[in-house]
N, C-alpha and C positions, 0 to 999 in steps of 0.2 A: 439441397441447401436448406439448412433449418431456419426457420422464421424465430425472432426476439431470440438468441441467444443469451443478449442482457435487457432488460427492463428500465427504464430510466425514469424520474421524476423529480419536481423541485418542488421543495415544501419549503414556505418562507424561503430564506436567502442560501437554503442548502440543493444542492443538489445531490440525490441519489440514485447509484447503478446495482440493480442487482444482476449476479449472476441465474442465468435462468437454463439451465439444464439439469433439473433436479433428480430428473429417472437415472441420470448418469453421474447422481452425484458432482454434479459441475464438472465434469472435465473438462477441459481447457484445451477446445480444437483451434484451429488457426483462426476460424471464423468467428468463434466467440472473442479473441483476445484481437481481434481488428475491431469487432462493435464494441469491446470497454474501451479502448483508448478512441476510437473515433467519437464515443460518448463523451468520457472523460477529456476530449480534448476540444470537445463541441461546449462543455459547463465550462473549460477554462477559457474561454474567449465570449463568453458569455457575462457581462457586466453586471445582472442582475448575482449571480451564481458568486458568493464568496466561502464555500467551503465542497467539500464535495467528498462523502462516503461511497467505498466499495462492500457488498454484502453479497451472501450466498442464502442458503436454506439453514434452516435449523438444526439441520444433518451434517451439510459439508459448506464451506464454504468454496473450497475448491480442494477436489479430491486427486489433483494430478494431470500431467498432461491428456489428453485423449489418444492412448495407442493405437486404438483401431482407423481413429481419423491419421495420422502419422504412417500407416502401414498405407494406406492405401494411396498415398501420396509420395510408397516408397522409391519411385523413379525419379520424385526429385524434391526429396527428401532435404537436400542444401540448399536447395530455391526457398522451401517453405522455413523450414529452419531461419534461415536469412531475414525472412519474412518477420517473420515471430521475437527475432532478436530485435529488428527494427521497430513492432509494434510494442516493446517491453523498454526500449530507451524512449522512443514518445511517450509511453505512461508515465516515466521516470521522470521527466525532465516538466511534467505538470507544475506552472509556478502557484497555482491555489493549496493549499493544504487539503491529503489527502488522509482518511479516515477511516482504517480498513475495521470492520464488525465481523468478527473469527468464531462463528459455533461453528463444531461439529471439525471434520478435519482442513486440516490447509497443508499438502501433501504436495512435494513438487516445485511446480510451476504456481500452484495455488498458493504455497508458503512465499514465492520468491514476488509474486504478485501483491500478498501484506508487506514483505519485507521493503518494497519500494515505496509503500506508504509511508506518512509523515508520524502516523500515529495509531499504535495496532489496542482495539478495544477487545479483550476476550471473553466469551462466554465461557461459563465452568463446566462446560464438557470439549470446551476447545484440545487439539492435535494437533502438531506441528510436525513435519518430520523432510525428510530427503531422502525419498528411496530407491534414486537412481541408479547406485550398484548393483542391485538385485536384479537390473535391466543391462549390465554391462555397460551401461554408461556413468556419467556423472552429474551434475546441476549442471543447467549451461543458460539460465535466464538469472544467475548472477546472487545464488546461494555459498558461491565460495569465499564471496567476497562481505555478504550485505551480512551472510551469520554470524560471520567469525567476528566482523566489526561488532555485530549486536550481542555476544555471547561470551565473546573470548575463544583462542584459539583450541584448549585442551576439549571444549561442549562443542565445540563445529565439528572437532576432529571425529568427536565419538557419533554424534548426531549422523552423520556423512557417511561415514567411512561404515559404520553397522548398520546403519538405516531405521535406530531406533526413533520414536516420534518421541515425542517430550510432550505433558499434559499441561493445564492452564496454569497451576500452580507451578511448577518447576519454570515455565517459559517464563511467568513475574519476576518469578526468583531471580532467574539470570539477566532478567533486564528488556528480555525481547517484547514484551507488551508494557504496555502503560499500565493496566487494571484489568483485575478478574469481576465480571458481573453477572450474575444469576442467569441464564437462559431467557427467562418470561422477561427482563429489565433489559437486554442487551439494545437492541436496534430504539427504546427510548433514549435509553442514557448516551447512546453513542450519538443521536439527533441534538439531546442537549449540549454535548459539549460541542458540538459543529456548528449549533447556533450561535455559541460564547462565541465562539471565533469570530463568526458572521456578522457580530456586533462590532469588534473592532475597528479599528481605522483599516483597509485593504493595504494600503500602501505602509505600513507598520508591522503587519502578520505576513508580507512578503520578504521584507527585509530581514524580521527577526528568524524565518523558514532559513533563509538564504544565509545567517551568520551561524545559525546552527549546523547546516548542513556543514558549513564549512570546518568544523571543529568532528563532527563525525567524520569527515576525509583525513585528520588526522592534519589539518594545517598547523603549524607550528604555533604555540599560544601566541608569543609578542605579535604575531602576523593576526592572528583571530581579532585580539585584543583591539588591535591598531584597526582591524576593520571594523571592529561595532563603534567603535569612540566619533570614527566617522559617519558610520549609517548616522548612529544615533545623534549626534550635532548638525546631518543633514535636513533628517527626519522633523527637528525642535522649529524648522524653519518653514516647515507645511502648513496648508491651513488646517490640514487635520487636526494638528496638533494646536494651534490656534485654540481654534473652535473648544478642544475637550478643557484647556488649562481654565477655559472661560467656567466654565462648569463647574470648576473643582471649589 
């Protein structure tokens, strides 16, 4: 059993997990992707903690699943499987805003790991790809679904189906990251914007997470619509809201 597979820390009101298997380029064994979510779900119930970033190395953020951890596990390979699916819907389902920082590649399980995040910040040597055909398999932590949402069907289809990676520029382009930032700037600028957040009302940056989510599921507008009209005349009646209008 490897010891820190991820690294954790909170600076000011963020919380941060790194990925920490660097020699292996982050691969992503069962036991690393049970210590991010038991991290990341250890900052979400964590009251001080109102944002919380996922990072890798400067190299990879996550270069793919771990095959050799997968092989040797191959007698019950649907148990761990299982496993893995379950620890990738707990990271999912994080109600904090999640903040992935992308140098280097995000391959895999590593891409489907940003894709579950709220908000993908890249470095300009960032990689993104899906190379699971080349292994006779396909995405199965939920790349067929969160790309093609983020990309469109025609850039999923070829991403996938050829197992070409996409660079920091083309992934902008299409929409899958937020912003391209220099290598040497990335893990500050991605702290800054997770502190804006962190400044927020909590109960404001949860609801707004939650109405957006809901318009990436593809909810019908009048339906979207008619839920922020509510959040938001809910929301005007908190003392959050109190308290900031006092200010203005």
């Amino acid at each position: 059993m490897e010891l820190n597979t991820v690294v954790s820390e909170i600076k000011g009101k963020v919380g941060i997990i790194t990925l920490n298997r660097p020699k292996a380029l982050n691969a992503v064994s069962e036991e690393m992707l049970r210590e991010l979510t038991s991290q990341t779900k250890a900052f979400d119930e964590d009251p001080w903690v109102r944002a919380i970033i996922i990072r890798g190395s400067d190299k990879a953020f996550a270069a793919g699943i771990d095959v050799r951890d997968l092989i040797e596990k191959v007698n019950s390979r649907d148990t761990e499987l299982l496993k893995m699916h379950k620890y990738m819907e707990t990271f999912a389902a994080t109600r904090k805003p999640l903040i992935a920082a992308v140098a280097g590649f995000a391959l895999g399980i590593g891409c489907e790991i940003a894709l579950n995040c709220d908000i993908i910040l890249a470095a300009d040597n960032a990689k993104f790809g899906q190379p699971e055909l080349s292994l006779a398999s396909i995405p199965c932590f939920g790349a067929t679904q969160l790309l093609t949402k983020a990309i469109g069907k025609a850039k999923a289809m070829e991403v996938i189906l050829s197992g070409r990676a996409i660079n920091a520029e083309e992934a902008e382009r299409t929409g899958l990251v937020s912003r391209i930032i220099p290598l040497t700037d990335l893990y500050d600028e991605c702290y800054k914007v997770a502190a804006k957040i962190a400044e927020q009302s909590d109960l404001a940056v949860s609801t707004a997470k939650q109405a957006i989510k809901q318009a990436a599921a593809n909810t019908p507008l009048a339906t979207g619509i008619a839920l922020e009209n509510q959040s938001s005349r809910c929301l005007l009646y908190t003392s959050d809201a109190a308290d900031d209008m006092q200010c203005v």
